[in-house]
N, C-alpha and C positions, 0 to 999 in steps of 0.2 A: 469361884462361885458365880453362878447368872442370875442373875435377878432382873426380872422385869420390872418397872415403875406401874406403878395402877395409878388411874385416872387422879387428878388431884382434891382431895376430899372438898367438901364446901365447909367443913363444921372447923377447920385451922383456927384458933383462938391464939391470942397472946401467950408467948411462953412456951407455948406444944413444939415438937421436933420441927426442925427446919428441913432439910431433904429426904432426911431416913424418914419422913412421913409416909413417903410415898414407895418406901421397901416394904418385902414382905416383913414379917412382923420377927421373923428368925433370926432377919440379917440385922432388924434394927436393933434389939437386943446387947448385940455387941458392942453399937457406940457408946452406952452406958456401963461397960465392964472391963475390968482391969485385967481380970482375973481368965484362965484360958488360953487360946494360941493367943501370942502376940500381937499379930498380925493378922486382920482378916481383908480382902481383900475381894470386889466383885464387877462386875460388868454391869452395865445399865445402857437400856435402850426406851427412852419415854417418847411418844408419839406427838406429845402435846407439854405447854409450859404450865406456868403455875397463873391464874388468871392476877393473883395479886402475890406480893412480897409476903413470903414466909415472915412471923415478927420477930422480935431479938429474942434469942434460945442458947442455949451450948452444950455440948457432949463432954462425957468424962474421957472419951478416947481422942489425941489428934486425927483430924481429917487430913488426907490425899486427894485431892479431885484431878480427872485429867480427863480434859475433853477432847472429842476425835470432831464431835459434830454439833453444832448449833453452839449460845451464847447463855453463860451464867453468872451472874452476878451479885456481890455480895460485900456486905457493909460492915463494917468493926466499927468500936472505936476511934482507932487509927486514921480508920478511910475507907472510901470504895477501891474493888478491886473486877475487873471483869476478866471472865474466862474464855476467850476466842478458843478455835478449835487450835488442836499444837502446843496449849500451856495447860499447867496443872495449880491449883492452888493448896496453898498449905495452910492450913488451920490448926494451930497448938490447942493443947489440952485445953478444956474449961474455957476455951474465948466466947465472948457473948458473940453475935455475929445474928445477922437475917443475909436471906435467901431468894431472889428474885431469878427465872427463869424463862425466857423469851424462845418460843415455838419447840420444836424436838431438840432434842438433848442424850448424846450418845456420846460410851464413852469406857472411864473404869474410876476405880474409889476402893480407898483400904482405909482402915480405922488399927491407929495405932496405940498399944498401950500407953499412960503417960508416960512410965520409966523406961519405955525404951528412946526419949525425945528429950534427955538430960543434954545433949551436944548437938541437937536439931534447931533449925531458926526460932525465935522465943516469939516472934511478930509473927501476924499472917502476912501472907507473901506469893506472889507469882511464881513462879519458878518454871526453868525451861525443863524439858526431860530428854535424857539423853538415851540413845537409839539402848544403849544397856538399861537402866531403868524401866526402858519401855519392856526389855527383853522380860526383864525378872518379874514386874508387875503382873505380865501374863502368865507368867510360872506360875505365880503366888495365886493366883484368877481358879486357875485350875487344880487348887488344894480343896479338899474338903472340908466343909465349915467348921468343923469337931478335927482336926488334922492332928496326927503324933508329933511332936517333938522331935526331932533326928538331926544328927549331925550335918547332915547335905541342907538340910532346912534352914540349918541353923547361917551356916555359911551364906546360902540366897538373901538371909534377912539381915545381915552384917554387910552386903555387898547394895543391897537396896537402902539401909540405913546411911552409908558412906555418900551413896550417889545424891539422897535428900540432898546433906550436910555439905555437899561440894557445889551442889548446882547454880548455877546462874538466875538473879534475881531477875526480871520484865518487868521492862517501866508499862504497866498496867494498872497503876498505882494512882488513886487521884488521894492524898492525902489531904486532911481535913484542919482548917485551924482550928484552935481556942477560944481565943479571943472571942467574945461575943462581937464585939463587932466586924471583925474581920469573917467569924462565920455568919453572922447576918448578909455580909456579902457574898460567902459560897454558896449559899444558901440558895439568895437569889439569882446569882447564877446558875446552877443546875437546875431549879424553876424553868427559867428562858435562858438558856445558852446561847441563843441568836442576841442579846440586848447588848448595843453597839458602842454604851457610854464609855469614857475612856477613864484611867486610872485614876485621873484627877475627879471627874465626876464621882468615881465611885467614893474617893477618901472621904467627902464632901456630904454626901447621903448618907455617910455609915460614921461621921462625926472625927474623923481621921486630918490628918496632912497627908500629903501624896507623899511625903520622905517618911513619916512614919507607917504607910500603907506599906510603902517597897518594903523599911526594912525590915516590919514585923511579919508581914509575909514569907517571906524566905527563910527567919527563924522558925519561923513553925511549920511549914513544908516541907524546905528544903528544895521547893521552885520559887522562881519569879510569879508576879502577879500574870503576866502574859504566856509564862509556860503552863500556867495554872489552870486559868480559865482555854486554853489550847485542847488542854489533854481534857477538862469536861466536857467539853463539844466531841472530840474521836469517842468518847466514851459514849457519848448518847449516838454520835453515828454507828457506830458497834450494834447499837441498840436496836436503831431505824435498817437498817441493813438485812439486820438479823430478820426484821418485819419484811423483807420483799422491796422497800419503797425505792426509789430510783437516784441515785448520784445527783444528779440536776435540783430532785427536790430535796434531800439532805440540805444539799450546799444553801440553798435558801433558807432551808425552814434555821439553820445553824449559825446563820451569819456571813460568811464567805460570800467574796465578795464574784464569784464566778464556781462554776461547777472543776473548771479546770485548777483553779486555785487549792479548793477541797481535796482534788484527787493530789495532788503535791504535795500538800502536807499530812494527810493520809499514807502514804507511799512512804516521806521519810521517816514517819515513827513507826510504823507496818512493818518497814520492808519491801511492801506490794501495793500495788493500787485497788481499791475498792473491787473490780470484777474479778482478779484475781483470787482475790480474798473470801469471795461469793463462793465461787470454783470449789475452795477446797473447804470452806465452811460447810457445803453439801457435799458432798464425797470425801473428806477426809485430805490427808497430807500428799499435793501433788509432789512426782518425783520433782526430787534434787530440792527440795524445801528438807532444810533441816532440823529437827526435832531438838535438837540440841540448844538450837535456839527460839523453839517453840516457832516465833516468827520467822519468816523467812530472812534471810541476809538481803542486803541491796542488792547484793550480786547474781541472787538467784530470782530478783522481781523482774527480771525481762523488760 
């Protein structure tokens, strides 16, 4: 199914749909029904982003996103998760979740019944897609939204259900503490991701010991304080990227302490370095980048 995006409304209010806002009205229909094909699945090509974050909403069907182009990003519970070109994200049944969308955004998306996601990941999640997934996704693109039931169908959608449930998770993932105080820190970290104070400062301001910072930290992540606050800054560099702004001013505006610094550590959790990354964020997956692994492998960043 194709679906174009239409412009993004001004009238979005709390509550209202988060992405299917901006489908036609046929295709959004679906995220709210159980009942029907399975599976409905469609293309999406939007010219322009959302000028602000969709607010916290959920569908009765699991979402699929898989981007080819531009950056999407989206908030649970759990955490933030951003969608570079190459990864797809998965959204189970009923999650509350907002929706933020920075410049053009191209791509595909299926909405799935909830009973067919009884052995699918129970969290939202990154996930790579692999060169079959991609295959079937486009099978499924080019069913008709009202589609028969058929044994060949049927097999496509048990062979796309498998590929979910096997896929490779992307650390794309900025997961979020509890703790008030500890999220009083993430907090204002993602505020200013350049703020340069160090672990002990921070335990300090947010009424902690730096041993109980470390290790109530990593119980409720599952990073370090420093892997933590790392992966928020790629995250907002994703961001700024996405905006046009240039490597030099990223690395400043984020803290790093040189532009060649940023691109190093960009590179090791990428795969690729920042131009690279541009490259294929506008035109889509350069050869020998692997979809499998969304991101490229080191091996393939040159």
């Amino acid at each position: 199914m194709n679906v174009t995006f239409k412009p993004p409304p001004a009238h979005v209010k709390a509550g209202e749909p988060g992405p299917a806002t901006l489908l036609r009205e046929e295709a959004l229909d679906w995220f709210e029904r159980n009942d029907g094909p399975p599976v409905i699945a469609f293309r999406f090509d939007s010219p322009q982003g959302l000028a602000r974050e969709v607010d916290w909403h959920q569908h009765v069907r699991a979402q699929l996103i898989c981007v080819e182009r531009g950056l999407l990003t989206t908030r649970t519970s759990h955490g933030t998760w951003s969608l570079a070109p190459g990864s797809a994200g998965w959204m189970p049944p009923a999650e509350p979740h907002t929706v933020h969308i920075d410049g053009p955004l191209r791509g595909w998306g299926m909405v799935l019944a909830a009973p067919l996601c009884a052995e699918l990941p129970a969290d939202p999640c990154v996930l790579g897609i692999s060169r079959l997934a991609q295959a079937v996704a486009e099978r499924i693109c080019d069913w008709p939204q009202d589609y028969e039931s058929t044994t060949e169908r049927q097999h496509i959608i048990n062979v796309l259900l498998d590929e979910i449930r096997t896929a490779p998770r992307q650390r794309m993932h900025l997961p979020m503490p509890r703790d008030r105080r500890l999220l009083k820190i993430a907090s204002q970290l993602l505020a200013d991701p350049a703020d340069e104070r160090g672990l002990a400062q921070w335990a300090h301001w947010a009424g902690l010991s730096p041993r109980s910072l470390t290790r109530h930290f990593r119980d409720e992540t599952t990073l370090s304080f420093a892997q933590w606050r790392q992966q928020a800054r790629l995250a907002e560099a994703l961001r700024q990227l996405s905006e046009g702004r240039s490597v030099a001013d990223i690395a400043h505006a984020l803290g790093f302490s040189s532009a060649s610094a940023f691109v190093t550590v960009f590179r090791r959790h990428f795969g690729l370095p920042p131009g690279r990354y541009l490259a294929r964020a506008g035109h889509g997956l350069e050869p020998g980048l692997d979809p499998a692994r969304g991101l490229a492998s080191p091996a393939a960043s040159g």
